[in-house]
VMD Tcl script that builds the backbone (N, CA, C; Angstrom):
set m [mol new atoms 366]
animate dup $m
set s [atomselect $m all]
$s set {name element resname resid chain x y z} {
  {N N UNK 1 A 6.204 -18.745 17.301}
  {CA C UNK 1 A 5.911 -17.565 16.510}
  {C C UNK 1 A 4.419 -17.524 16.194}
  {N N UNK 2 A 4.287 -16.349 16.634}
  {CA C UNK 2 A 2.546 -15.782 15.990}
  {C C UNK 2 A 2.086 -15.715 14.589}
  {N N UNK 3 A 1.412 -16.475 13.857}
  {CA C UNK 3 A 0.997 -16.127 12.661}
  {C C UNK 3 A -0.637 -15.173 12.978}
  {N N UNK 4 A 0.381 -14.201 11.719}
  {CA C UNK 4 A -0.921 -13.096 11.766}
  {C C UNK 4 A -1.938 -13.947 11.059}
  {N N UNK 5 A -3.426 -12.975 11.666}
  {CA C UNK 5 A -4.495 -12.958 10.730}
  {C C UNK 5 A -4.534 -11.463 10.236}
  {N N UNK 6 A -5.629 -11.461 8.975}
  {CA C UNK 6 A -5.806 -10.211 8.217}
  {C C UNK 6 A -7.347 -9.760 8.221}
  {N N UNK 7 A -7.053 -8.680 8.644}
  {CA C UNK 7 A -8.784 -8.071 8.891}
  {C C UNK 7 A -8.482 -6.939 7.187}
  {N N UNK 8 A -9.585 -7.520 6.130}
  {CA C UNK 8 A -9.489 -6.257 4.571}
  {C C UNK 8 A -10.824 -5.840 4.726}
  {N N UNK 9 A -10.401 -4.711 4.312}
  {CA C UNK 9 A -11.998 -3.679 3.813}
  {C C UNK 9 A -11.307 -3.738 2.523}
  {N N UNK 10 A -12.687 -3.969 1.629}
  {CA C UNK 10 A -12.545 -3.996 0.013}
  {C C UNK 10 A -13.866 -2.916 -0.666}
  {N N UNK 11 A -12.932 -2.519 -1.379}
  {CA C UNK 11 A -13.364 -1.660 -2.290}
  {C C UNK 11 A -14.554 -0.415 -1.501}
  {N N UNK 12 A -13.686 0.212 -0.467}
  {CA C UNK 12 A -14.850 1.445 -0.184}
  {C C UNK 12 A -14.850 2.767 -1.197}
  {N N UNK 13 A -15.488 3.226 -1.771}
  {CA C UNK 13 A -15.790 4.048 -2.284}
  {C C UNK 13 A -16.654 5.653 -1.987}
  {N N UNK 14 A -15.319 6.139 -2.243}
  {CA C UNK 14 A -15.641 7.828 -2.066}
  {C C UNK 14 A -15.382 8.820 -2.951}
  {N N UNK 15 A -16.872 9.753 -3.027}
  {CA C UNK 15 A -16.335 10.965 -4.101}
  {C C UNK 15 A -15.681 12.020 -3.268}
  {N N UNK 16 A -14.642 12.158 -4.413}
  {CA C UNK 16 A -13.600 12.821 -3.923}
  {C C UNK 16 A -13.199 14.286 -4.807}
  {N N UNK 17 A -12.196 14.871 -4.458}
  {CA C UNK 17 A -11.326 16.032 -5.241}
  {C C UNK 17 A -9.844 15.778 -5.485}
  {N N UNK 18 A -9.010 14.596 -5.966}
  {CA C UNK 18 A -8.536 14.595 -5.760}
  {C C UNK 18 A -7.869 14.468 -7.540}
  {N N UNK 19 A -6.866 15.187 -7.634}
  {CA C UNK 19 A -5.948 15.328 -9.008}
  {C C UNK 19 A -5.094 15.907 -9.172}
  {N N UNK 20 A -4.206 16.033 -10.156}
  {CA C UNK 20 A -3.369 17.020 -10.697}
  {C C UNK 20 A -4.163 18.100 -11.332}
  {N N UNK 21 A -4.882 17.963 -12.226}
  {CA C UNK 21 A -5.516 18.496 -13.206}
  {C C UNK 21 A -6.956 19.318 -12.653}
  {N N UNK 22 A -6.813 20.684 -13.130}
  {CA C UNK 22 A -7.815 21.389 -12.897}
  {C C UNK 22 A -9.735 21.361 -12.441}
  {N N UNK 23 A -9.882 19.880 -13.787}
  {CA C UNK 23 A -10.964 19.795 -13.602}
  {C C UNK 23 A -11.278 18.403 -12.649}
  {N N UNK 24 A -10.220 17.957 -12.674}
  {CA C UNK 24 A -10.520 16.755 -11.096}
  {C C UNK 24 A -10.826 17.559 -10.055}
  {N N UNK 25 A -9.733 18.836 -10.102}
  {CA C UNK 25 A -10.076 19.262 -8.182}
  {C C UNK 25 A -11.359 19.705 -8.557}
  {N N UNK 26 A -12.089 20.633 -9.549}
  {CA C UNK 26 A -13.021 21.118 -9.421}
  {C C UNK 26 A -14.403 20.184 -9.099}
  {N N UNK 27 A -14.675 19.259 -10.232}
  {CA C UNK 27 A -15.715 17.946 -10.949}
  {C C UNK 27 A -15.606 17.197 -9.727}
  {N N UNK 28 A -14.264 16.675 -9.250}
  {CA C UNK 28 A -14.297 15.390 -8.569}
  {C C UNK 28 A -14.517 13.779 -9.002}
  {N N UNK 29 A -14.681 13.431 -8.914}
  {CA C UNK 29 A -14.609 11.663 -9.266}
  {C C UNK 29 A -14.476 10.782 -8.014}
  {N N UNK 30 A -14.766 9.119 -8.326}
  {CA C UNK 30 A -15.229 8.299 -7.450}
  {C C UNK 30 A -13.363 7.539 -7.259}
  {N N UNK 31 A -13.402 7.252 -6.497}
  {CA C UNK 31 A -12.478 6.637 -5.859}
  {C C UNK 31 A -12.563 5.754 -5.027}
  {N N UNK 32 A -11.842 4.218 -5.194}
  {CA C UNK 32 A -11.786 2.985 -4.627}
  {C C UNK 32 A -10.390 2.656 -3.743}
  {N N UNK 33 A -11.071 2.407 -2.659}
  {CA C UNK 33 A -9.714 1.851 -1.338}
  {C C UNK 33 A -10.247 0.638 -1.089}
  {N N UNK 34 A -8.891 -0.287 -0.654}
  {CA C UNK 34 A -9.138 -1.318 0.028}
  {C C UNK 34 A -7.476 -1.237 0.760}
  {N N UNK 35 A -7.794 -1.825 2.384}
  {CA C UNK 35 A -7.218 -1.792 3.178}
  {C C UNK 35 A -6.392 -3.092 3.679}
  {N N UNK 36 A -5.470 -3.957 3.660}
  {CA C UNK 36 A -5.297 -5.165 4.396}
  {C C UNK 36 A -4.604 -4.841 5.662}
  {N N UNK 37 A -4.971 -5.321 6.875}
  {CA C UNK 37 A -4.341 -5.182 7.963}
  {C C UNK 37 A -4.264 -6.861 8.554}
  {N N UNK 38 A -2.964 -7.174 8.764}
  {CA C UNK 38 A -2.170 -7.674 9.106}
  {C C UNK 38 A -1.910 -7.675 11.012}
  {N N UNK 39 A -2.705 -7.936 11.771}
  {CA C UNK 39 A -2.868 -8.308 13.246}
  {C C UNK 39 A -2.255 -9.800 13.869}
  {N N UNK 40 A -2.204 -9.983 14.995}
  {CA C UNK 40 A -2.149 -11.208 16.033}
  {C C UNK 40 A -3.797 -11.014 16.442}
  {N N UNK 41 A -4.419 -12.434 16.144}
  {CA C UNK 41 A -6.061 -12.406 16.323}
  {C C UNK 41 A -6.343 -13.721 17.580}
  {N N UNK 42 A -5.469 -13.672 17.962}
  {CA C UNK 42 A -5.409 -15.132 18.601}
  {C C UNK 42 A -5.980 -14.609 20.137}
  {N N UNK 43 A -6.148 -13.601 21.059}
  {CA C UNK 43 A -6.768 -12.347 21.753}
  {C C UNK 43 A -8.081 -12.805 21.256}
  {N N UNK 44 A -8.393 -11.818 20.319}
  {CA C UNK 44 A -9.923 -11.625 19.644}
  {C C UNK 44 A -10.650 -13.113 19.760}
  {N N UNK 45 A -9.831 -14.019 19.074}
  {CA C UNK 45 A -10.328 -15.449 18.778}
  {C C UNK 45 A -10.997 -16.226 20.045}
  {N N UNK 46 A -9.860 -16.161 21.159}
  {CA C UNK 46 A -10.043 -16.206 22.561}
  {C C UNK 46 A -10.849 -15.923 23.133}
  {N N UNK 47 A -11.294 -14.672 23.427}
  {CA C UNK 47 A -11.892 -13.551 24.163}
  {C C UNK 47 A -13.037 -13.427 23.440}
  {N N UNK 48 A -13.296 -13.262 22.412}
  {CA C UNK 48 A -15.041 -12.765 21.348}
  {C C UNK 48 A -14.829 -11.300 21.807}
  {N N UNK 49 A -13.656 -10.422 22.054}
  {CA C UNK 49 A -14.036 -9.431 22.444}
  {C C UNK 49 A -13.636 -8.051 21.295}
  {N N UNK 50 A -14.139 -7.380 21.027}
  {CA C UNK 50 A -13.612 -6.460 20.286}
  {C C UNK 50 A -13.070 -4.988 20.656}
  {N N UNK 51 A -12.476 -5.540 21.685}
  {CA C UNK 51 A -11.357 -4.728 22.220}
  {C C UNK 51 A -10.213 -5.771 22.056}
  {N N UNK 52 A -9.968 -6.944 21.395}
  {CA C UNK 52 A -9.196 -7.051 21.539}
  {C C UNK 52 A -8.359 -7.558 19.882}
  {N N UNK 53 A -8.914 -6.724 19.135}
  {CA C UNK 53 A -9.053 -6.855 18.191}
  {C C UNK 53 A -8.875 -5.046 17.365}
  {N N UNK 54 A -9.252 -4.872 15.779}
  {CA C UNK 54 A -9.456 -4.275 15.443}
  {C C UNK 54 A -10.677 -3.412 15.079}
  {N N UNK 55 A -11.326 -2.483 15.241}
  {CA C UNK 55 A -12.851 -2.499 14.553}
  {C C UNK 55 A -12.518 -1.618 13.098}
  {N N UNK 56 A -13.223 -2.697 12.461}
  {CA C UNK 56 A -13.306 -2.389 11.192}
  {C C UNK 56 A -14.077 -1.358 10.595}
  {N N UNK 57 A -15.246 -1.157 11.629}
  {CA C UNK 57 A -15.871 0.158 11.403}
  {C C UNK 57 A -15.351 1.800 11.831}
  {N N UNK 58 A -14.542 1.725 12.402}
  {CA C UNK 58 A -13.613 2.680 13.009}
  {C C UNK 58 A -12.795 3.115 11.771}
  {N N UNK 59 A -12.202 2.236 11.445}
  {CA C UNK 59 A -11.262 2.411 10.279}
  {C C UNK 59 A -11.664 2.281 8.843}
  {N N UNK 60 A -13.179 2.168 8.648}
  {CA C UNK 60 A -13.769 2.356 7.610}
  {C C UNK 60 A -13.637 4.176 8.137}
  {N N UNK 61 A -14.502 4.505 9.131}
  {CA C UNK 61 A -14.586 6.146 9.607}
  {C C UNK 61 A -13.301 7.156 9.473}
  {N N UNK 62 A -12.287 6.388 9.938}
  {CA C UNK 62 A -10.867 7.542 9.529}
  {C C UNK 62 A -10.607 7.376 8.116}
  {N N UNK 63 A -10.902 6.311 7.371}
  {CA C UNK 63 A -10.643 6.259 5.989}
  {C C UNK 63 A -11.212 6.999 5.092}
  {N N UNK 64 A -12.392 7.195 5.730}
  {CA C UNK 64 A -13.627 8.204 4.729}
  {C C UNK 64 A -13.200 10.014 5.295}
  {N N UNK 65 A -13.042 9.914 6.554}
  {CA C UNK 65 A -12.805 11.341 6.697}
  {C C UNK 65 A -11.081 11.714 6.388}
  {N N UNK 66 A -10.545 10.875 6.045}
  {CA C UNK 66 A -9.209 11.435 5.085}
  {C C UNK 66 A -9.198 11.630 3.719}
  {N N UNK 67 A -10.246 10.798 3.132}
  {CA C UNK 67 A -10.683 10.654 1.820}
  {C C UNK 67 A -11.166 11.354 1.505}
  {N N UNK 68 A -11.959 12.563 2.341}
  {CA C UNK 68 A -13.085 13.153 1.808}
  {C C UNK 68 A -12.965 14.580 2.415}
  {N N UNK 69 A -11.747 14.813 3.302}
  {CA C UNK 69 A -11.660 16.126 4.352}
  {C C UNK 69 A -10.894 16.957 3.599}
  {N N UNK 70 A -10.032 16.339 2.421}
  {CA C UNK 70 A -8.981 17.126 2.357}
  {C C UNK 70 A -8.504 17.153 0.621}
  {N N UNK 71 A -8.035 17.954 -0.388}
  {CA C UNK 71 A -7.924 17.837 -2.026}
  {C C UNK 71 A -6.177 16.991 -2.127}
  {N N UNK 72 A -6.086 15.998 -2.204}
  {CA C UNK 72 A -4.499 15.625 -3.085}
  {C C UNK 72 A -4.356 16.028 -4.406}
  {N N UNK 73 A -3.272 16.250 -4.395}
  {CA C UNK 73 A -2.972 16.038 -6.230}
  {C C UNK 73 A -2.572 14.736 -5.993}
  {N N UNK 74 A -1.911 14.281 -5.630}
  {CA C UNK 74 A -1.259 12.419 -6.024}
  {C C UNK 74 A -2.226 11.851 -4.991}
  {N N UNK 75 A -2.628 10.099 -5.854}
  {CA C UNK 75 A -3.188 9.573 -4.582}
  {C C UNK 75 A -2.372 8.439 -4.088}
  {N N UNK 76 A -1.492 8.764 -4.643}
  {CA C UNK 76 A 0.225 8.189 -3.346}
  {C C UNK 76 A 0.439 9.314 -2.211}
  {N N UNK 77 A 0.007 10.663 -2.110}
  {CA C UNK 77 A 0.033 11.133 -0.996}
  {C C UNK 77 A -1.001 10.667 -0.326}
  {N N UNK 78 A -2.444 10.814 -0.887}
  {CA C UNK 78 A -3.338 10.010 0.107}
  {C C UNK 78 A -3.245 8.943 0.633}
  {N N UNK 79 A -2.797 7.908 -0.174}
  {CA C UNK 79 A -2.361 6.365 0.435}
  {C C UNK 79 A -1.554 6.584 1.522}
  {N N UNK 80 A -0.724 7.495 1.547}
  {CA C UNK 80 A 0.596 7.410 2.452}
  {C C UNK 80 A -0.069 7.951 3.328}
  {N N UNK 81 A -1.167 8.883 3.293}
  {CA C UNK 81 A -1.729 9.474 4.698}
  {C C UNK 81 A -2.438 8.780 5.432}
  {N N UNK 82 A -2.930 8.120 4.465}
  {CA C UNK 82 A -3.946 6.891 5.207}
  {C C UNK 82 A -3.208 5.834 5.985}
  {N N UNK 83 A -2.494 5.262 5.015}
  {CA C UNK 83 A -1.374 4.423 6.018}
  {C C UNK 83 A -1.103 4.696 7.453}
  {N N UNK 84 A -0.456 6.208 7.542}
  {CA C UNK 84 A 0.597 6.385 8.534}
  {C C UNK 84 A -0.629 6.536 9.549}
  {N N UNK 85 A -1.823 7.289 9.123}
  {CA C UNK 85 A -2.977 7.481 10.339}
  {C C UNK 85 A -3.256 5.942 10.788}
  {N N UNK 86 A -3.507 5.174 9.937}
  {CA C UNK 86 A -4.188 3.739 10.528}
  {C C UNK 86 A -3.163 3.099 11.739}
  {N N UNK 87 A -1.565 3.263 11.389}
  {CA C UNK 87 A -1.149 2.255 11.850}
  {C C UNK 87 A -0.887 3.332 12.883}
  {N N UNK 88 A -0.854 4.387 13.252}
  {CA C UNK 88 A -0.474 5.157 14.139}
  {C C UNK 88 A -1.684 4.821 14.881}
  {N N UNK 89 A -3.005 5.141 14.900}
  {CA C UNK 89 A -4.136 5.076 16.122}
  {C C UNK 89 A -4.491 3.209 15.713}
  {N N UNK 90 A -4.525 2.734 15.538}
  {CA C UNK 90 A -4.410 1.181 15.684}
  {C C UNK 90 A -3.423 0.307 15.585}
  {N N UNK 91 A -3.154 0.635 17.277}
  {CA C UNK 91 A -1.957 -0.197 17.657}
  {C C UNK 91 A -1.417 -1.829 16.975}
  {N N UNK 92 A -2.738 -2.617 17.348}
  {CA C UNK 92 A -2.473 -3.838 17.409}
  {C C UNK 92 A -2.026 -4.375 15.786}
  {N N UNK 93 A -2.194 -3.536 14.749}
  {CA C UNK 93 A -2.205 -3.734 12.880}
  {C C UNK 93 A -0.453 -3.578 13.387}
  {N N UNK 94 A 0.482 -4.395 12.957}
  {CA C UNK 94 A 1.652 -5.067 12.714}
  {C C UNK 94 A 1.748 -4.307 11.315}
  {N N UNK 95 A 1.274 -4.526 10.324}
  {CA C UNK 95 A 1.446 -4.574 8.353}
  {C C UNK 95 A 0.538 -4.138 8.102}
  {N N UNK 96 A 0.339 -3.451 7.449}
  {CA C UNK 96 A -0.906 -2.845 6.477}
  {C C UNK 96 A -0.869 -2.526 4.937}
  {N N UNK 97 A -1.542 -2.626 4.006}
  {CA C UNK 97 A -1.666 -2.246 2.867}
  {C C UNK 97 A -2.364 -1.417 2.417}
  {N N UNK 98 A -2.509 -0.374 2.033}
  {CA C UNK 98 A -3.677 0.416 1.355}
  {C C UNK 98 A -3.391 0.702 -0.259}
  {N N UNK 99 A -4.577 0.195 -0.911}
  {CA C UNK 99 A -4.796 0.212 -2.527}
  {C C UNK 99 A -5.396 1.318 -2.518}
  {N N UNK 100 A -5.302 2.286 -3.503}
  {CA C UNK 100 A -6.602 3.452 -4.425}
  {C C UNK 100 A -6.252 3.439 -5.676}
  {N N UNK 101 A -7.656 3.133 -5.986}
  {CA C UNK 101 A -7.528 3.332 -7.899}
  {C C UNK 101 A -8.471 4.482 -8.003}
  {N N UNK 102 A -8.364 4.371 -8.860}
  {CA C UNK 102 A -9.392 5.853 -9.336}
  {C C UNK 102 A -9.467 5.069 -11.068}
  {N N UNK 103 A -10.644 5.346 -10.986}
  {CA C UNK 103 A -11.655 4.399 -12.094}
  {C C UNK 103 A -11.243 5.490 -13.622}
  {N N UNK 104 A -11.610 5.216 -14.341}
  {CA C UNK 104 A -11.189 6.216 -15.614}
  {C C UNK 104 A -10.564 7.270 -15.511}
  {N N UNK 105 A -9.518 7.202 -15.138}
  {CA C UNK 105 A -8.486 8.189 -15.187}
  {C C UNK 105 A -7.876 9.124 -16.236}
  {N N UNK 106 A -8.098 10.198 -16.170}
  {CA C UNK 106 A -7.822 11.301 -17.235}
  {C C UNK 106 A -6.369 11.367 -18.135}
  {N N UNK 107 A -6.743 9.975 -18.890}
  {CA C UNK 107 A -5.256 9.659 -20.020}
  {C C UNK 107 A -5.661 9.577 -20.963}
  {N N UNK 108 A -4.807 9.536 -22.356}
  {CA C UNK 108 A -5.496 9.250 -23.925}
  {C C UNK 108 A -5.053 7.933 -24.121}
  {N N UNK 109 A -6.163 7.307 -23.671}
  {CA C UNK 109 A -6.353 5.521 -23.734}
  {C C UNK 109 A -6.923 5.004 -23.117}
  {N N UNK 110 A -7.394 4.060 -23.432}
  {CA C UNK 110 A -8.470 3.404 -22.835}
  {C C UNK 110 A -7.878 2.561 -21.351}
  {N N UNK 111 A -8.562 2.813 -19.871}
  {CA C UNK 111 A -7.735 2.111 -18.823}
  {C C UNK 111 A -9.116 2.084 -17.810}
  {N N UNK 112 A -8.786 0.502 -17.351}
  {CA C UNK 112 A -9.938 0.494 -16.151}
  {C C UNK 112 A -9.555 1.507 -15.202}
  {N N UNK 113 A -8.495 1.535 -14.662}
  {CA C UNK 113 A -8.089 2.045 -13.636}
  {C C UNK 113 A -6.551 2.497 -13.222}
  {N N UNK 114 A -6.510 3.429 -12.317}
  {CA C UNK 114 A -4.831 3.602 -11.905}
  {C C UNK 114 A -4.958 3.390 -10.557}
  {N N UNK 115 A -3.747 2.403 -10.087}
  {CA C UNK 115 A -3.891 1.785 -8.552}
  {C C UNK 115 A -2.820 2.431 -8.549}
  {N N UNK 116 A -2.451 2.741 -7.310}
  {CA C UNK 116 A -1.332 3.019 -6.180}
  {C C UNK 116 A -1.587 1.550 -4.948}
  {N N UNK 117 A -0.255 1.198 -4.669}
  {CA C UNK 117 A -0.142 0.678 -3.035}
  {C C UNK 117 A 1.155 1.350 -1.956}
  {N N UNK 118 A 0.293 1.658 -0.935}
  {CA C UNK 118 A 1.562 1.802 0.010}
  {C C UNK 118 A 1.964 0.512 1.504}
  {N N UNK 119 A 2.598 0.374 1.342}
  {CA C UNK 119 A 2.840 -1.217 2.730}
  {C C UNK 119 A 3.416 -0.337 3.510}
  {N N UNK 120 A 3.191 -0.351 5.039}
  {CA C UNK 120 A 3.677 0.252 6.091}
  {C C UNK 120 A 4.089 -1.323 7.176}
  {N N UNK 121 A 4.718 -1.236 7.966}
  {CA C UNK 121 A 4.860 -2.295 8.895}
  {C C UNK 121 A 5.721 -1.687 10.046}
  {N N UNK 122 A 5.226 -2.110 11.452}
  {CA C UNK 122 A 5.832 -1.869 12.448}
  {C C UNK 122 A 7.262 -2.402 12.287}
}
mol reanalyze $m
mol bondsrecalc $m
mol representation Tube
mol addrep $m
């Protein structure tokens, strides 16, 4: 049996439109993703090749243009969009995780943050 390795992007950050509430879609706010992908690296490890592998800069690029192309109200729909795009055009990701918090979130109380996760797996 193959033990995976994990290729994470941590904490990318994008201003966004994304809310329930009137003045999120309008104002906008900053928003934090981090990604874990879950691969067979034993190819890559082999080879030094990055085709045989994931590129992390690729999937920094679909992450930002989903993040930033389009308004959610929930960012459990965004997570879930992000998900299903990653593992759909990058074959070789087995498991994936995607986190978004969104930093001071529009509640009466004091909160670092509101995370969402969605786990997808082949």
């Amino acid at each position: 049996m193959v033990e995976p390795g994990t290729i994470r992007i941590r904490n990318a950050v994008f201003y966004a439109y994304h809310g329930v509430r009137e003045d999120e879609q309008s104002l906008g706010g900053k928003f934090e993703i981090d990604v874990d992908m879950d691969l067979d690296m034993t190819a890559a490890g082999e080879t030094d090749s990055l085709k045989r592998t994931v590129d992390y800069e690729a999937v920094y690029e679909r992450i930002q243009r989903i993040a930033t192309s389009k308004r959610y109200y929930l960012i459990e729909a965004l997570a879930d969009n992000i998900a299903k795009a990653l593992m759909r055009e990058f074959h070789l990701v087995d498991r994936l995780a995607v986190r978004i918090r969104k930093p001071h979130p529009p509640v009466k109380g004091v909160i670092d943050h509101i995370e969402v996760e969605i786990v997808k797996s082949r």
